[in-house]
C-alpha positions as CSV (number, residue, x, y, z in Angstrom):
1,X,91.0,63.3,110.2
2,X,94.5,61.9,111.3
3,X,96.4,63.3,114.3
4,X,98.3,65.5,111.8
5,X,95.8,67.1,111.0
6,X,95.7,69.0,114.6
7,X,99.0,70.7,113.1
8,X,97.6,72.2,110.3
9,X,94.9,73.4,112.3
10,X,97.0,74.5,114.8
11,X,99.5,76.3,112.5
12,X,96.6,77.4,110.4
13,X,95.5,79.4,113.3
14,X,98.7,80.8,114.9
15,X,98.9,82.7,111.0
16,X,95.5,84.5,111.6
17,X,96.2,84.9,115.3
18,X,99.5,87.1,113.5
19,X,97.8,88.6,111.2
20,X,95.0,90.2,114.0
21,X,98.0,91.1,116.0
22,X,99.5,92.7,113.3
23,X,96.2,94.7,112.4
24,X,96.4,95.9,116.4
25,X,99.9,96.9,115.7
26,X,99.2,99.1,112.5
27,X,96.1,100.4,113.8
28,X,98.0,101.7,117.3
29,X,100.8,103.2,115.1
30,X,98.6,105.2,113.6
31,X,96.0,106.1,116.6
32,X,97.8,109.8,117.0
33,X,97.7,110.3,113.0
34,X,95.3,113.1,112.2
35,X,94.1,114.2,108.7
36,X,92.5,117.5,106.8
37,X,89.3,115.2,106.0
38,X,87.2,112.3,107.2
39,X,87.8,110.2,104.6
40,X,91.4,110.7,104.4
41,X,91.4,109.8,108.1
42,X,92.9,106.6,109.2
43,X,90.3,104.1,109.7
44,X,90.9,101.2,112.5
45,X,91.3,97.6,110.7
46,X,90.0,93.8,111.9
47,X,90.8,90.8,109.8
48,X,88.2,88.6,109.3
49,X,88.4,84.7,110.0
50,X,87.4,82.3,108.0
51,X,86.9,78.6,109.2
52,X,88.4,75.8,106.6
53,X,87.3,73.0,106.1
54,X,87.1,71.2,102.6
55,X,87.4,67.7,101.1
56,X,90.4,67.0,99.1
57,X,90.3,65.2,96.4
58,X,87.1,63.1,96.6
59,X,89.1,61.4,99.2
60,X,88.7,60.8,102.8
61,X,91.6,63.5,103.8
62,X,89.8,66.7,105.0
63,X,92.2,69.6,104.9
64,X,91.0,72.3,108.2
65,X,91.7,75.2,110.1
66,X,91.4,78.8,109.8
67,X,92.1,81.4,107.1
68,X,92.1,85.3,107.1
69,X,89.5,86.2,103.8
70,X,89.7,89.7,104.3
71,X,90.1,93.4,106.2
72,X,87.2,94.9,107.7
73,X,87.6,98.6,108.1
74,X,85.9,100.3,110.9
75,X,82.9,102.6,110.6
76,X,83.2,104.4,113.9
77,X,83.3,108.5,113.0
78,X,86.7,110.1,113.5
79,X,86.8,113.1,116.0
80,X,86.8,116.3,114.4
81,X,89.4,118.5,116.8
82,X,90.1,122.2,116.4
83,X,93.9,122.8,115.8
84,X,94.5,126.1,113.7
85,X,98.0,125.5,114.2
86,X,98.4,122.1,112.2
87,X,99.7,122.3,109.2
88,X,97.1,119.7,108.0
89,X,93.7,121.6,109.3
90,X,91.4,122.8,106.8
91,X,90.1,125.8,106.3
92,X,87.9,126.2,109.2
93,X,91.6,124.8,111.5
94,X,89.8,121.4,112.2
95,X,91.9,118.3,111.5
96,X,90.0,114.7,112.1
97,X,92.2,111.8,114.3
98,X,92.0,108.1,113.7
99,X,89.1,106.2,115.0
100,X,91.0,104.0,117.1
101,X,90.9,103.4,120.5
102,X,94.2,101.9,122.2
103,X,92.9,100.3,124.7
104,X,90.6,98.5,122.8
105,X,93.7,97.4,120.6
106,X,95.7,96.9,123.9
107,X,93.1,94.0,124.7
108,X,92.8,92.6,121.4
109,X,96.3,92.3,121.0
110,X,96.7,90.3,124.4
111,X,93.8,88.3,123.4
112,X,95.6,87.8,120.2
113,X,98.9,87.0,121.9
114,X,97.3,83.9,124.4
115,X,95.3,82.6,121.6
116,X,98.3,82.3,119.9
117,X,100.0,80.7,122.9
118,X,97.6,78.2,123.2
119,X,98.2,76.9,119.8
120,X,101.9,77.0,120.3
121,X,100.9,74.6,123.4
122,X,98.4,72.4,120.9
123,X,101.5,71.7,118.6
124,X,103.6,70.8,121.3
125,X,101.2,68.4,123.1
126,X,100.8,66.9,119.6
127,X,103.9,66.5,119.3
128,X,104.5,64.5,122.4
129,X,101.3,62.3,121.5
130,X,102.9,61.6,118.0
131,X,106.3,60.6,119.5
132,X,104.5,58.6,122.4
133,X,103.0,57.1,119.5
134,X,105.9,55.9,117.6
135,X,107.7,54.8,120.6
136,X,104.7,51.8,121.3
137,X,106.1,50.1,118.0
138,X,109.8,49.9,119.2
């Protein structure tokens, strides 16, 4: 594996690390949505990470790092609230709110955020190996 290779991986990772604070972002937008059923109800979304790491070309170049292979929606029951009121109750007046919890989201979001800030700090420690690199051959 050369030292470019921490790049990729690096990069690789700051894109999943986006995507998961994305999915935080979505699923606090719609925390307050409520709905006239269950299943209509917003359900709270997690990407899920995949770790790369592959062979290409029958070579001896490896290509790694992480990829995002899917959603994963959350089974936790939405609260069914009384609410006569909302235009969107059913006919009992229940309406059911998103599953999500905010401050849950909150932390993954910051979680999200630093591991993203450490790979912004990978890159640029690379980056000052590489150069220190190039200047021994002058």
């Amino acid at each position: 594996m050369s030292m470019f290779s921490v790049l990729g991986i690096s990069s690789s990772a700051m894109n999943a690390q986006m995507v998961r604070m994305n999915a935080s972002a979505s699923n606090l937008a719609n925390s307050s949505v409520v709905a006239t059923t269950e299943a209509m109800a917003y359900k709270a979304r997690k990407p899920i990470f995949q770790t790369v790491y592959e062979q290409a070309n029958n070579a001896d170049i490896y290509r790694a790092g992480v990829s995002v292979s899917g959603m994963l929606q959350s089974k936790k029951t939405n609260l069914k609230q009384f609410d006569e009121s909302n235009p969107l109750a059913d006919k009992d007046g229940f309406v059911y709110q998103s599953n999500v919890n905010s401050v849950e989201e909150m932390i993954e979001m910051t979680a999200a955020s630093r591991a993203y800030q450490t790979n912004v700090e990978i890159i640029k420690t690379s980056k000052k190996l590489i150069l220190g690199t190039l200047r021994l051959g002058q």
